[in-house]
N, C-alpha and C positions, 0 to 999 in steps of 0.2 A: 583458675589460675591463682598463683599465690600471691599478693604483694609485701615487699621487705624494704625497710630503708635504714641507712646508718647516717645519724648526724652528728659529726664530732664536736664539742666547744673545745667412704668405702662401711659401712656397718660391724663393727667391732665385736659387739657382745651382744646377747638378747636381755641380759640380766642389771638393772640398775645398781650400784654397789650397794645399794640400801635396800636389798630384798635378802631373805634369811638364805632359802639357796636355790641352786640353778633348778631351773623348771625339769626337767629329763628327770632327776632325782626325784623330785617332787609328786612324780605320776606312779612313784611304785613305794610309796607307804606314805601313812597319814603326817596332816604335818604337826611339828610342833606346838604343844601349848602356846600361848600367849601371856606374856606378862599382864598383870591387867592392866588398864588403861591408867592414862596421867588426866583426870578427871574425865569431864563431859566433853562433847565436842561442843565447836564453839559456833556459832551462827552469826552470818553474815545475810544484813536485809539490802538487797540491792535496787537502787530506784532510776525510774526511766530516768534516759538523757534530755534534758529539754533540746537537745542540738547534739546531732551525732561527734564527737570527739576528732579532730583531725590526726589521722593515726601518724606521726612523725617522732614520737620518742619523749615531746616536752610535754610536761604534764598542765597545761595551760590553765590558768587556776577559774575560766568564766567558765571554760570544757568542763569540768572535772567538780565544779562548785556544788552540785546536787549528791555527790559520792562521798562518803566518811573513810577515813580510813581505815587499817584492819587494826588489832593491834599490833605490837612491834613481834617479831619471829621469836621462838625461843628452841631449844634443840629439842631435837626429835623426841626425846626420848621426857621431854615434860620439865617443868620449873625448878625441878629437882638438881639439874645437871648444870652448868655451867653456864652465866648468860653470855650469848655471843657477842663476840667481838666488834661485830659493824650492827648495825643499826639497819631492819630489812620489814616494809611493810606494803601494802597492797591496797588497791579500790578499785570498785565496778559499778559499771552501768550497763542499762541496757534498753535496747527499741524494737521495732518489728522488725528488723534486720539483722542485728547483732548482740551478743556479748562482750562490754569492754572492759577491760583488763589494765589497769597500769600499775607499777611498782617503782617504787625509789630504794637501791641498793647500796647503800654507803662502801666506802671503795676506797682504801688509800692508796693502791697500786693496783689502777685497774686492770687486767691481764687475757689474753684471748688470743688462741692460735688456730681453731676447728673455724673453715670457711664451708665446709662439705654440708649438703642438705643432706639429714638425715644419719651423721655421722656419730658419733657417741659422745653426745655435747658435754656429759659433767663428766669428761675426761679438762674439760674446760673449770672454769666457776661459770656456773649457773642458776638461772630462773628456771624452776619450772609447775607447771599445772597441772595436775593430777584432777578428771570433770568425771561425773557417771550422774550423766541427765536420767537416765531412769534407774533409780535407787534400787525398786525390785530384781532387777535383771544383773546378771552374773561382769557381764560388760562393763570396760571403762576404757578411759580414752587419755592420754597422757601427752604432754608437749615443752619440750626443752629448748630454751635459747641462751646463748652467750650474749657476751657485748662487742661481738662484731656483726649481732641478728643472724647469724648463723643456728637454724632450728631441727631438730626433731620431732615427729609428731610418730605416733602410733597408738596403736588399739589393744586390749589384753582380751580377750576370751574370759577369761577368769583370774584371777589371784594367783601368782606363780605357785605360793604354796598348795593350792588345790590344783594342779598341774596345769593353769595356763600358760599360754604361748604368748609372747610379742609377737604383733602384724606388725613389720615395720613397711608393710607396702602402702599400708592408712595414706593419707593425705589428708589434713583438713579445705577441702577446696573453699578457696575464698577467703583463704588466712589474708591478714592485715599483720603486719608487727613490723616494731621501729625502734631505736634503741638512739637515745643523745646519750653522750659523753661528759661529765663534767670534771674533767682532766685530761690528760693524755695518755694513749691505749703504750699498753708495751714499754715505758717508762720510767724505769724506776728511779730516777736521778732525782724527781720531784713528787712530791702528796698531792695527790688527787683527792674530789670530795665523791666521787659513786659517779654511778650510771643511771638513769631512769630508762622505763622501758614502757611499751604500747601494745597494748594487744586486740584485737577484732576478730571476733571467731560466728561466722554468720551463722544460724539456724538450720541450714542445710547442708551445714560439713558435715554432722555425723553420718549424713545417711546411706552411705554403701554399705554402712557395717551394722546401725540400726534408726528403727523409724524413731525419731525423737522427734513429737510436736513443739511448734513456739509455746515457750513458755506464756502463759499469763498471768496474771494479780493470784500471787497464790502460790502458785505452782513452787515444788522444794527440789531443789536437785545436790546432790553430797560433794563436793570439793573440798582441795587441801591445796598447798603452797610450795613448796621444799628449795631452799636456798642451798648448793652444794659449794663451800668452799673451801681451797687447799691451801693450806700454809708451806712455803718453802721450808723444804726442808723435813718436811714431815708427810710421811705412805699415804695418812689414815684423815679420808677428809672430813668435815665437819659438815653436819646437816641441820639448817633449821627451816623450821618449819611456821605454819601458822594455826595450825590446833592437832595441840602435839599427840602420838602414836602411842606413846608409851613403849615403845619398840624400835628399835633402828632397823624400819622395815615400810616405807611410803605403800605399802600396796597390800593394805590392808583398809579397806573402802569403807569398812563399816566404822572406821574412827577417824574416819574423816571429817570436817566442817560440814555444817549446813549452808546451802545459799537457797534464802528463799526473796522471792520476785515480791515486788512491792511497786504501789504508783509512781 
């Protein structure tokens, strides 16, 4: 079962808009080059929780006092391009039961319409996690939420551009996520200061789709970040990221961050 909480102060597309192009195309010629990367990727060392985290959205500073921050997002595409306009960063823990996840998303007009599980959330502004616990294997695992906690979660097979498919039937069983508010949703009459967010993703979510062991002291697994937000008034949304692709293209694994597990 999943759990979700909001505390305030139908399947659209298979293709995220930040993939080069639709999968079906993709399985009948090679794909294209890649620009090359916007440096190294970056590495995050994540350490137990001394106390599991209460998953409610507030970033509790006794919870959360053992987790460094990320550093702050920059766009997709590396230091090069434009620095974003809100202020977007992340921390993790974790224990023999969980991976935790929390983010603070700076927000002057916080905004969210998608209530639907599984629905096509960065048609929203959103968070989301891009995980592939086993580096070697073609597999990853991806999970989108707004700020009304309204999520997507699914699996890839492979990299669209090497012709994988979205599972959007995935489920991470035993999901946690919770989203507080610091302003008012739908709003624009006044400035809000962002949303935080909570995330809990137990050990044995991934496994209908593959055997991933708990991690122990040691153990490295690839993740990335991607903040999707739209400006009124403007088609073309803006992506940042937290160790950028060199590519306006999230699913591309191998330039992805490192998270490696620590005491």
């Amino acid at each position: 079962m999943r759990s979700t909480n909001l505390l305030c102060c139908g399947f659209l597309a298979l293709l995220s808009p930040i993939a080069f192009t639709h999968p079906s195309s993709a399985q009948h010629k090679a794909p294209a080059p890649l620009p090359p990367p916007a440096g190294k990727p970056k590495t995050y060392q994540v350490h137990r929780a001394a106390a599991p985290p209460v998953i409610d959205g507030t970033l509790n500073a006794d919870e959360w006092k053992h987790a460094q921050w990320t550093d702050d997002f920059v766009d997709i595409e590396g230091p090069s391009k434009p620095r974003p306009r809100f202020r977007t960063r992340a921390k993790m823990l974790w224990d023999d039961s969980y991976l935790y996840i929390a983010a603070e998303l700076q927000e002057p007009d916080i905004k969210a319409a998608i209530t639907r599980h599984d629905a096509v959330i960065f048609h929203d502004n959103d968070f989301e996690v891009f995980l592939k616990p086993l580096p070697d294997q073609d597999g990853y695992f991806e999970f989108e939420m707004n700020a009304l906690n309204a999520g997507w979660d699914l699996y890839l097979n492979k990299p669209y551009r090497f012709g994988g498919r979205a599972d959007n039937s995935f489920e991470l069983d035993g999901l946690k996520t919770a989203v507080a508010l610091q302003g008012t949703l739908n709003n624009s009459a006044d400035t809000d200061h962002g949303w935080t967010l909570e995330i809990a993703i137990p050990w044995t979510a991934f496994a209908s789709r593959q055997s991933v062991p708990q991690p122990q002291v040691g153990t490295t697994w690839r993740i990335n970040f991607s903040r999707v937000e739209w400006m009124p008034g403007n088609p073309k949304e803006d992506n940042w990221v937290w160790s950028p692709q060199g590519v306006v293209n999230m699913h591309v694994p191998e330039r992805w961050g490192y998270l490696v597990f620590k005491k």
